[in-house]
PAZA-411281 format. One record per residue (C-alpha): residue number from 1; residue in three letters; chain; x, z, y negated. Coordinates in Angstrom, 3 decimals, always signed. Last residue first. Example, Ala and Ser with C-alpha at 12.3 -4.5 7.8 and 13.67 -1.06 7.14 Angstrom:
PAZA-411281
KEMAR    nr   rest   kette          u          w          v
KEMAR     2    SER       A    +13.670     +7.140     +1.060
KEMAR     1    ALA       A    +12.300     +7.800     +4.500
This chain:
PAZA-411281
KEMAR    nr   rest   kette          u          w          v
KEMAR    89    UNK       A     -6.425    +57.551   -229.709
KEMAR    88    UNK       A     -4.205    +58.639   -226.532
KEMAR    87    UNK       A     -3.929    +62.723   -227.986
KEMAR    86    UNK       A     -7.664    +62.491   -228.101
KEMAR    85    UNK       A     -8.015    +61.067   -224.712
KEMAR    84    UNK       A     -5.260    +63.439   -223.443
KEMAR    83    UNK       A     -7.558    +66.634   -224.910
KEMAR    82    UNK       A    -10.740    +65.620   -223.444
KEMAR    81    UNK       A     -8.801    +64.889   -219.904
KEMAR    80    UNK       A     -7.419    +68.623   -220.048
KEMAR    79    UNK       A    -11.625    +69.679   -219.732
KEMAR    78    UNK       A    -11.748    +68.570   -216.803
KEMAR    77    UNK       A    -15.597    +68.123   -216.178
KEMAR    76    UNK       A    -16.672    +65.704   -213.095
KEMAR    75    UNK       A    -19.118    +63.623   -214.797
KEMAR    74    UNK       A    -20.834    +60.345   -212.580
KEMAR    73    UNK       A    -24.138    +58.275   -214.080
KEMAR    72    UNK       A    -24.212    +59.150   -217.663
KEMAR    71    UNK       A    -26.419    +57.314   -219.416
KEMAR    70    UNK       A    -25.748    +55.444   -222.566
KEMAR    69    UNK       A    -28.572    +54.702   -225.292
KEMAR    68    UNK       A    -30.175    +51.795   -224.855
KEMAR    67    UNK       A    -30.100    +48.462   -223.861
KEMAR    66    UNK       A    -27.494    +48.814   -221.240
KEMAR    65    UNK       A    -24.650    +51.530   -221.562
KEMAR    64    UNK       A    -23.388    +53.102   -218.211
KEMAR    63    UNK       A    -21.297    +56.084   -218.031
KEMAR    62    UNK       A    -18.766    +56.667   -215.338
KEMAR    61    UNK       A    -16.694    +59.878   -215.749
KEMAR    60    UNK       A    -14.229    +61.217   -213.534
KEMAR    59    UNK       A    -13.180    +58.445   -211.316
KEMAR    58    UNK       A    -10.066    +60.200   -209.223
KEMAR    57    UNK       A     -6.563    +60.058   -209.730
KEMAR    56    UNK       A     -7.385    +60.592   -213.696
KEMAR    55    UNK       A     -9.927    +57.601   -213.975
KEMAR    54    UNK       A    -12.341    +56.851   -216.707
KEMAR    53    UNK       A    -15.544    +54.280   -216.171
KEMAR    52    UNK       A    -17.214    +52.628   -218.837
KEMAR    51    UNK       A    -20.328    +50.019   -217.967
KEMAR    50    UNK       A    -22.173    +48.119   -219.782
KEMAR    49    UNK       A    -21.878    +45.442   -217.237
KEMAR    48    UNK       A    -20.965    +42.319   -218.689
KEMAR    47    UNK       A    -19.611    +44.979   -221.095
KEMAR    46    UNK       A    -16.970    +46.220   -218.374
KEMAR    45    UNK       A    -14.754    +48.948   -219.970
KEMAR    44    UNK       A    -11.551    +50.311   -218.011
KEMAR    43    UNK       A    -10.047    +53.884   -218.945
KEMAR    42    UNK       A     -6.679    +54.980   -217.053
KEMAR    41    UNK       A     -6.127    +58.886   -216.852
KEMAR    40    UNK       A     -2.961    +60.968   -217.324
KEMAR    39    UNK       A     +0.211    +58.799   -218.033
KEMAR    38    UNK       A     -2.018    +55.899   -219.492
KEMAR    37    UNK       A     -3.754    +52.476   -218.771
KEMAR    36    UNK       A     -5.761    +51.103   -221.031
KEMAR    35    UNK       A     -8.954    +48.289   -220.127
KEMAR    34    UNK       A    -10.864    +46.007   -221.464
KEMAR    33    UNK       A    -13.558    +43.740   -219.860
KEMAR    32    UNK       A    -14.179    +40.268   -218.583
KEMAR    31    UNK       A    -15.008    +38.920   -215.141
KEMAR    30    UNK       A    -12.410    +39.096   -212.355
KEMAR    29    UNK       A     -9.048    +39.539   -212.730
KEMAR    28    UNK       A     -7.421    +40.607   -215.812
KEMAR    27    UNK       A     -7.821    +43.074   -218.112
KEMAR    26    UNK       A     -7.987    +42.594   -221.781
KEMAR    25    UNK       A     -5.497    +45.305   -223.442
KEMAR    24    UNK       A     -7.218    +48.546   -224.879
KEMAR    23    UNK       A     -5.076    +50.455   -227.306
KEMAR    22    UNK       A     -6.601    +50.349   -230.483
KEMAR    21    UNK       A    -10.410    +50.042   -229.429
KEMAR    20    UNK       A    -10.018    +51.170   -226.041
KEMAR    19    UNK       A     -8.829    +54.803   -227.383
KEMAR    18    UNK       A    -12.459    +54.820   -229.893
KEMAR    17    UNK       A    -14.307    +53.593   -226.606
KEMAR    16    UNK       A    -12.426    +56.267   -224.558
KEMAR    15    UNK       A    -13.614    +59.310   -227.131
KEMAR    14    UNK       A    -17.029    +57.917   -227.630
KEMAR    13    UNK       A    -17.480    +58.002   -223.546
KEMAR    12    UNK       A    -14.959    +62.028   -224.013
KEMAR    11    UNK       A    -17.689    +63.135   -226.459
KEMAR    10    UNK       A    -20.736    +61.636   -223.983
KEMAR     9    UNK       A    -19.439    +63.798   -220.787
KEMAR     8    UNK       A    -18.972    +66.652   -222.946
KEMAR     7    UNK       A    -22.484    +66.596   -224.243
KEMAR     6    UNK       A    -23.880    +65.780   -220.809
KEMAR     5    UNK       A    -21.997    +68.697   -219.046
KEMAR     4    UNK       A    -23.407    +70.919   -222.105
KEMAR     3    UNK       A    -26.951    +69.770   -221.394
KEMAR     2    UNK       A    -26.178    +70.685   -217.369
KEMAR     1    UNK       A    -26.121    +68.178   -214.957
C-alpha cells in the first residue's frame, strides 16, 4: 500500500470514529461495540478488539488499533466513501 493509500485509509478511520461518536448506537449481539448504519456504508467499532471496520456492500477499510498507533489491515480506496463519511458526521 502506497503512503497516500495509508493517509487516506487513516483520514476516513478518524473520519468513522468522529461519525461513531454522534451517531453510533451500541450494537447488539455478541460482545460490545458501536456501530452506525447509513444509506452508503455502515461503520461498526469493536474495542474488545480494537478493531474498526467500514462497509459500502463490501468491507472497505478495516483498521486495527491495539496499543499503538492503528494499522491498517484491508483499504480498498473509493474516494465517494470519504465524502459520505464527512457528509454522515
Amino acid at each position: 500500500m502506497t503512503d497516500i493509500a495509508t493517509e487516506r485509509a487513516l483520514k476516513l478511520h478518524e473520519i468513522a470514529l468522529s461519525v461513531l461518536r454522534v451517531k453510533g448506537t451500541v450494537k447488539l449481539g455478541l460482545g460490545s461495540g458501536l456501530e452506525y448504519r447509513g444509506t452508503l456504508l455502515n461503520i461498526e467499532w469493536r474495542p474488545d478488539q480494537g478493531q474498526l471496520d467500514i462497509w459500502s456492500g463490501r468491507r472497505v477499510l478495516s483498521v486495527v488499533r491495539f496499543r499503538g498507533k492503528p494499522q491498517v489491515i484491508h483499504y480498498v480506496p473509493e474516494v465517494h466513501l470519504i465524502n459520505a463519511a464527512k457528509v454522515a458526521a
